[in-house]
N, C-alpha and C positions, 0 to 999 in steps of 0.2 A: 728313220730320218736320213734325206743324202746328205750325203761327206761330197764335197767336188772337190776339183784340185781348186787349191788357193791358188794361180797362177791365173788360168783361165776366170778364175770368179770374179777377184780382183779386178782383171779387164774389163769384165763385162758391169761391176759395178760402177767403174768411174766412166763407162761411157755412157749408164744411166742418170750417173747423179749430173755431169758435164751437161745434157742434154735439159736436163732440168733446171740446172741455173742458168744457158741458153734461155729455154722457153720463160724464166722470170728476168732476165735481162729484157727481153724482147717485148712480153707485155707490160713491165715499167715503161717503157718507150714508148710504147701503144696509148697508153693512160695516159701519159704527158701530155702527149700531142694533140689528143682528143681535149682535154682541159683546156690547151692552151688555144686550137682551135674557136673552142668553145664563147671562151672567154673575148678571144680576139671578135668573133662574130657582134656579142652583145655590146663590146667598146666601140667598134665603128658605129652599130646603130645610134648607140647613144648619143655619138657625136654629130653624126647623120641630124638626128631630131635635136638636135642642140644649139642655140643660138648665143655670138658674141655677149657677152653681159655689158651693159651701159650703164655707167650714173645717172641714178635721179635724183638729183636735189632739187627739193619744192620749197618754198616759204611757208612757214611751220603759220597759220593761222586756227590757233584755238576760239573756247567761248570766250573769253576775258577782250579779246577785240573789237568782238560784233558788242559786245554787253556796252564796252567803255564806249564805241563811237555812238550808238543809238542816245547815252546817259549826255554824249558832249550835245548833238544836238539837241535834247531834252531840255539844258538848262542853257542851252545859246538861246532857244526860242523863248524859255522862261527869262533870262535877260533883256531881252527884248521886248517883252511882256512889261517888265518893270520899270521901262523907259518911260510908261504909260504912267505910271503911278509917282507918289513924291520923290522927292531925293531922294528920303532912308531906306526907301525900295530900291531905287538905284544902288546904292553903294552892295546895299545888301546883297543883290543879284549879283553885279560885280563880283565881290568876295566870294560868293558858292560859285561862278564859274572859273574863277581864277586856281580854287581850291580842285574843281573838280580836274582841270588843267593838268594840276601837278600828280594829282593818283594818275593820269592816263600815259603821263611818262612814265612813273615807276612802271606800270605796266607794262609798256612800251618795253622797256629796258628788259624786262622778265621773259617777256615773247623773245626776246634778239637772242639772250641767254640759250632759252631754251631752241629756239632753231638752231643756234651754233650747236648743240649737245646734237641733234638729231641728224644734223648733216655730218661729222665725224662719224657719230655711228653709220652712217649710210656710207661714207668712203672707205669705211674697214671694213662692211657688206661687202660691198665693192670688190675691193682688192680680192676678197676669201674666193669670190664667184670668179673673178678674173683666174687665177690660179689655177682652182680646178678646169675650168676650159681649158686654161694652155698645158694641163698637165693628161685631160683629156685629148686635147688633140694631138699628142705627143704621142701618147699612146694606139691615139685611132691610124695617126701616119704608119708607127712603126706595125702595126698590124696587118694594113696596108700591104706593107711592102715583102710580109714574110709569110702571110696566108697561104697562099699556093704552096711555098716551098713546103711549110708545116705538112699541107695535106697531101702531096705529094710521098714525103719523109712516111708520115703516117701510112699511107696505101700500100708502100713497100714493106715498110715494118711488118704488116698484117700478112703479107703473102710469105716474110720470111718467116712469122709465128707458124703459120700453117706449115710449112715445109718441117719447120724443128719437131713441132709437135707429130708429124708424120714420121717422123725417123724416132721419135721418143716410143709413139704407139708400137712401133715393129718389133724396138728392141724390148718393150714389155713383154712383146707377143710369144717371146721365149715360154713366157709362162709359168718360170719360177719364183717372181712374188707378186702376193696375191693383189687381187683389184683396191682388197682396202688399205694396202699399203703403199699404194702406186704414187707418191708424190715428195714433195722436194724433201720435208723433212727424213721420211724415213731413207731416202736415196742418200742423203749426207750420215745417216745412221751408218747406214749398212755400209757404206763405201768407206768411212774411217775406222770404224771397227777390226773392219778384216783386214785392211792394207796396214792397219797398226798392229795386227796378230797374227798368229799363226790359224786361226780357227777357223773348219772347212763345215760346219753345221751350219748351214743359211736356215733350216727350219726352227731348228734350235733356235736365234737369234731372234727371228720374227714371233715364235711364240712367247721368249721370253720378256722381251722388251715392253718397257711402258709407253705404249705411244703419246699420252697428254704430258708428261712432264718433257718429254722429248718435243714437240711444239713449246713447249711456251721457252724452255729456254735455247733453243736455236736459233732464234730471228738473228738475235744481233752476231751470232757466230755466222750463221750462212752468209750474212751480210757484209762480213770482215771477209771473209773467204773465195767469194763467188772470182771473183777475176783474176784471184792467184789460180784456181783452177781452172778456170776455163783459160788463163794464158800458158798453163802447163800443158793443158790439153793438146791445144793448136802446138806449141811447141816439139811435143810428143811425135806428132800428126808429121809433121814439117820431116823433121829427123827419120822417119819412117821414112815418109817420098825419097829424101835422098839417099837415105842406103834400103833402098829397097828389093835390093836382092836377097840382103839378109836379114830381111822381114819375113822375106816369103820364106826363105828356110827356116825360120822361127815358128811362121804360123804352121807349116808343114810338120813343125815338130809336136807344138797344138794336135793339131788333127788326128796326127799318129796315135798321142795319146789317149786320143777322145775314141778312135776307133779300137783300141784294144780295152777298152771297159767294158765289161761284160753284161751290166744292165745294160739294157737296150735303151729303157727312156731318159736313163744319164747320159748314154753316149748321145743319143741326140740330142740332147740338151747343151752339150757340150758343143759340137758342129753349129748350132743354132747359135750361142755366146761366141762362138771365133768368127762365124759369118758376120755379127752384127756389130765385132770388133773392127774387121774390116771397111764393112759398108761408114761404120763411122767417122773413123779414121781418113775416108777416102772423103766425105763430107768435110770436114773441120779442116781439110787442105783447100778443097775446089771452092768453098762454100766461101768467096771474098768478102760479102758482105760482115761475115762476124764480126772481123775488127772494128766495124763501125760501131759495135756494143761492148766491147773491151776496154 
């Protein structure tokens, strides 16, 4: 199993795990804006095919109306009818239309009832439909007016995804852990482990390790973490540029050591981690855009 210097490991660990809360920075961004794109698309349409909502209130006429006017001329003509015949016909018709008279106002009265019930409830239709319109077209305006930027915002994100993830590929390319370890959780593994201890065994660590309980409980830690990291990083990064002469005597002291090791594919492997310390470092300076995921 290699032993490496903890010095150089260390480095090259946090510029992989750095890289990888980069690259979940940046495709949460990605995700967003594709959603929110998304969504804004399907709200203008709908407001597109949407029309103002209007009141309709009609005159509530049920059966009980048509029934009672046909029954009033019924016994208007049957009255009339009994003009023909003796008095006690007369009175007697009299009385059943007089009678019929007054059922046709209770009715009456019942019909008003009931269209008053029907038109309330049609005004608070009303209202409920009105609302959503103006809460729709609030929506379709401000969609409106921030679509572009969204996809814009979006296009850039995508081209900075590419670029991190390009600098994450290289510094993989090292080669010292393996393909099925290559992601965020085990990078936050490996990168607190060793910068909390003295332990120079990277194979050791990656064989011994559990990788499923090691996902399930990281989310919410990586989650707490990601920007205190990656704002040490840039910090790191910044502090380098400026005393950057005695970086390079730093990294010079790197290299010295990396060349006096006597396996051959540790020393390169070694040369490989400071190169890609550098290349990173010099990234996480030039590279303006970050802070806009910070």
């Amino acid at each position: 199993m290699a032993q490496y210097n903890h010095e150089i490991l260390v480095n090259y660990l946090r510029d992989v795990y750095s890289l990888e809360l980069l690259c979940c920075k940046i495709q949460g961004k990605v995700n967003y804006l594709n959603s929110e794109i998304h969504r804004g698309r399907q709200t203008i349409s709908e407001f597109n095919h949407s029309s103002m909502p209007t009141l309709e209130v009609e005159s509530v006429h049920d059966s009980r109306d048509l029934g009672a006017s046909f029954s009033f001329i019924f016994l208007l003509l049957f009255g009339v009818a009994l003009l023909l015949i003796p008095v006690i016909g007369i009175f007697l018709g009299t009385g059943v239309i007089g009678f019929t008279v007054f059922l046709m106002c209770g009715a009456n009265k019942e019909d008003k009832d009931f269209e008053k019930s029907q038109n309330q409830k049609a005004q608070k239709n009303f209202e409920i439909r009105l609302s959503h319109y103006e809460n729709l077209m609030k929506q379709a305006r401000y969609y409106q007016s921030h679509l572009d930027s969204f996809t814009r915002s979006r296009d850039d994100s995508i081209i900075h995804l590419k670029t991190v993830k390009n600098n994450l590929a290289a510094a993989y390319g090292v080669n010292i852990i393996p393909n099925k370890y290559r992601d965020i959780y085990v990078a936050y593994y490996l990168y607190d482990y060793f910068s909390s201890s003295r332990e120079t065994d990277l194979d050791k660590i990656l064989q011994t390790m559990l990788l499923d309980q090691i996902v399930e409980r990281l989310d919410r830690i990586i989650d707490q973490q990601e920007e205190i990291i990656l704002n040490q990083r840039m910090a790191m990064a910044l502090q380098e540029k400026q005393s950057e002469q005695l970086q390079q005597n730093h990294r010079a002291q790197l290299q010295a050591i990396a060349r006096v090791e006597q396996n051959q594919q540790l020393q390169n492997d070694y040369l490989a981690m400071i190169d890609t310390n550098t290349r990173i470092t010099n990234f996480f300076v030039t590279a303006d855009y970050i802070n806009k995921y910070l």
